[in-house]
C-alpha positions in Angstrom: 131.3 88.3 158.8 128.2 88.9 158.0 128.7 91.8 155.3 127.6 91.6 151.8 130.3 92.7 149.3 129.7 96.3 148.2 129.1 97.0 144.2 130.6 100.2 143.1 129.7 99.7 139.8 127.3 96.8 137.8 129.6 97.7 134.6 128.6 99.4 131.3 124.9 98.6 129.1 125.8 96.2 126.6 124.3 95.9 123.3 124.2 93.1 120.3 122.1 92.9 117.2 119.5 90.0 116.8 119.8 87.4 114.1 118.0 85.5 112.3 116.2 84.1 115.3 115.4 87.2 116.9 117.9 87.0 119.9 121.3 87.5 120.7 123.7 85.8 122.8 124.4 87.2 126.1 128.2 88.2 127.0 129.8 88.2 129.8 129.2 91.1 132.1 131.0 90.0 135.3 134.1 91.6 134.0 132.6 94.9 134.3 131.9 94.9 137.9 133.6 96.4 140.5 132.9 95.5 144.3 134.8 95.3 147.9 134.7 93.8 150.8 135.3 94.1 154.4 137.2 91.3 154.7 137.6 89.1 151.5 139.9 91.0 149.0 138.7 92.4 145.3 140.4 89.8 143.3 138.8 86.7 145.8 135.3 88.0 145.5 133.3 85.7 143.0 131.0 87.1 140.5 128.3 85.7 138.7 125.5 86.9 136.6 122.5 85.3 135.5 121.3 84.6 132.8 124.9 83.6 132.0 126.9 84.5 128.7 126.0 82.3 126.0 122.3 82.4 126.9 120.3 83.3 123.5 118.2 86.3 124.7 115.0 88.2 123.0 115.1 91.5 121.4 114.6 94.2 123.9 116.0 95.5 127.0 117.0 92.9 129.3 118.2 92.5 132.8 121.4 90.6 133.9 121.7 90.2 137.7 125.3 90.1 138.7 125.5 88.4 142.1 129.0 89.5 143.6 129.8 86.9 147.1 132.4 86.9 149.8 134.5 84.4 151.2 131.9 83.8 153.8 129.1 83.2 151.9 127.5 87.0 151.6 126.4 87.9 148.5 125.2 91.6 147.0 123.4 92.2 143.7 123.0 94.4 141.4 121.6 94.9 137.6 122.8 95.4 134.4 120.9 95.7 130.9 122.0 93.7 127.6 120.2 95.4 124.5 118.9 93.6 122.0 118.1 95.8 119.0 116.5 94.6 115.5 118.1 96.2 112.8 117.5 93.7 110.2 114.5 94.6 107.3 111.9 92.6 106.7 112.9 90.8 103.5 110.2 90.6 100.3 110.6 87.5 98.3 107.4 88.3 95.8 106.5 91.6 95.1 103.1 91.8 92.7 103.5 91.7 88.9 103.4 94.9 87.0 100.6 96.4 85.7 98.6 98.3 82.9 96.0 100.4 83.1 93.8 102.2 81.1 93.6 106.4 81.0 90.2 108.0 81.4 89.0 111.1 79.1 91.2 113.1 80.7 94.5 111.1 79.6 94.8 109.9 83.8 94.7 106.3 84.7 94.3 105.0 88.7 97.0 103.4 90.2 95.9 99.4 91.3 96.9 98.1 94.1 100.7 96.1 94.3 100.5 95.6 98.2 97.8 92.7 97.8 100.4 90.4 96.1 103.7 90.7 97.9 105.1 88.5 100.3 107.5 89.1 102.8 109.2 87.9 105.8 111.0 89.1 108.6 113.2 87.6 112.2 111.4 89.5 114.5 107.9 90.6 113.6 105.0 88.1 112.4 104.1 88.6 109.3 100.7 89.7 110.1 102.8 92.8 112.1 104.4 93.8 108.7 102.5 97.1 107.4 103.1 96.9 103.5 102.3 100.1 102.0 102.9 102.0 98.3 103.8 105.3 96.9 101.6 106.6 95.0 98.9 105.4 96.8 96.4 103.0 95.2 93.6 104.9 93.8 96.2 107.8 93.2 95.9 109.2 89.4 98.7 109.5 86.9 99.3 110.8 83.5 100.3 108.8 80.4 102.9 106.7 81.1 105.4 104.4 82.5 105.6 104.9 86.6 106.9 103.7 89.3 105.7 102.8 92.2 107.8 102.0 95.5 106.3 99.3 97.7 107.6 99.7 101.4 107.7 97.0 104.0 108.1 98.0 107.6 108.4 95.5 110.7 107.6 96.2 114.4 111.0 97.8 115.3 110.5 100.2 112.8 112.8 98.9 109.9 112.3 99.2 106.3 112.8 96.7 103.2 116.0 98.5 102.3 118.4 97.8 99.4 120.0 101.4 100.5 121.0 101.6 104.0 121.1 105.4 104.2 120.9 104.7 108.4 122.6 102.0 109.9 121.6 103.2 113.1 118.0 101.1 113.2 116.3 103.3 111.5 116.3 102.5 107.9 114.9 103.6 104.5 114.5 102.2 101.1 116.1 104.2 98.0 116.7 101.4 96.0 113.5 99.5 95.7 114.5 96.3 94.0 112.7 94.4 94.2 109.8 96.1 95.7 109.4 99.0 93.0 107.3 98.5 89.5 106.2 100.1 86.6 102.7 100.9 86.0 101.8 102.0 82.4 99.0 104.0 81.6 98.1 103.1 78.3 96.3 106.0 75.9 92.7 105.2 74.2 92.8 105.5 70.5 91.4 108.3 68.7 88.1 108.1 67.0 
């Protein structure tokens, strides 16, 4: 015998969310293959895949080779792919201190900037890969006033600081900005 076993079917994409260390553990995909043989029967055919379950794997689409051998020694191979999705946000521990401004002549004062101070971390993205960014805009104007301004912290994968997980899907947004939202206060210039 010098026939390979035949794969029918590799089995199903499997999926897993990363933790805290950006990976996930690999499970078992030999389960989900289905090969014959010429001569060695279905059940008697041994499967293995590499890298084998339990292996912590990176964030991404990954390949498993299954390796499916006979009684004699012939082996067939085939590929399945383990997903590794982010879906956790970046986390802020220190978001910048709130701040007053002063209104010009025309009762407006300029938003400052509240990206500069925050800090934030995240399990899969450097923290030089994090794009911090505000609403309204630094520089923006605004009337007399308490305001607030929503800082936003997005990683690499795409997900956002969220406190309201309005898509749990990998795609997130923040609604809730605590505690990445403050209150800037345009203060009024006394009449002379």
């Amino acid at each position: 015998d010098t026939t390979g076993p035949d794969i029918s079917s590799c089995g199903p994409t499997q999926s897993a969310n990363a933790g805290a260390s950006c990976t996930a553990t690999v499970p078992d995909f030999t389960a989900g293959v289905v090969a014959t043989d010429n001569i060695t029967a279905a059940n008697a055919l041994i499967v293995t895949q590499s890298p084998v379950g339990g292996t912590a794997w990176p964030k991404g689409a990954n390949s498993i080779v299954l390796t499916v051998a006979d009684a004699a020694g012939n082996t067939s191979t085939c590929t399945a792919t383990f997903q590794v999705n982010d879906v956790t946000a970046p986390s802020i521990t220190t978001c910048a201190t709130a701040q007053t401004v002063s209104a010009d002549g025309t009762c407006f004062g300029t938003v400052p900037a509240f990206t500069a101070g925050l800090v934030a971390a995240d399990n899969c993205s450097a923290v030089g890969a994090l794009v911090v960014t505000q609403s309204p805009a630094a520089g923006a104007a605004l009337g007399l006033g308490t305001h607030t301004i929503t800082v936003t912290v997005t990683d690499e994968s795409l997900t956002l600081d969220l406190h309201n997980d309005l898509d749990r899907g990998g795609s997130h947004a923040a609604d809730d900005q605590l505690p990445g939202h403050h209150d800037v206060a345009a203060a009024g210039r006394p009449d002379d």
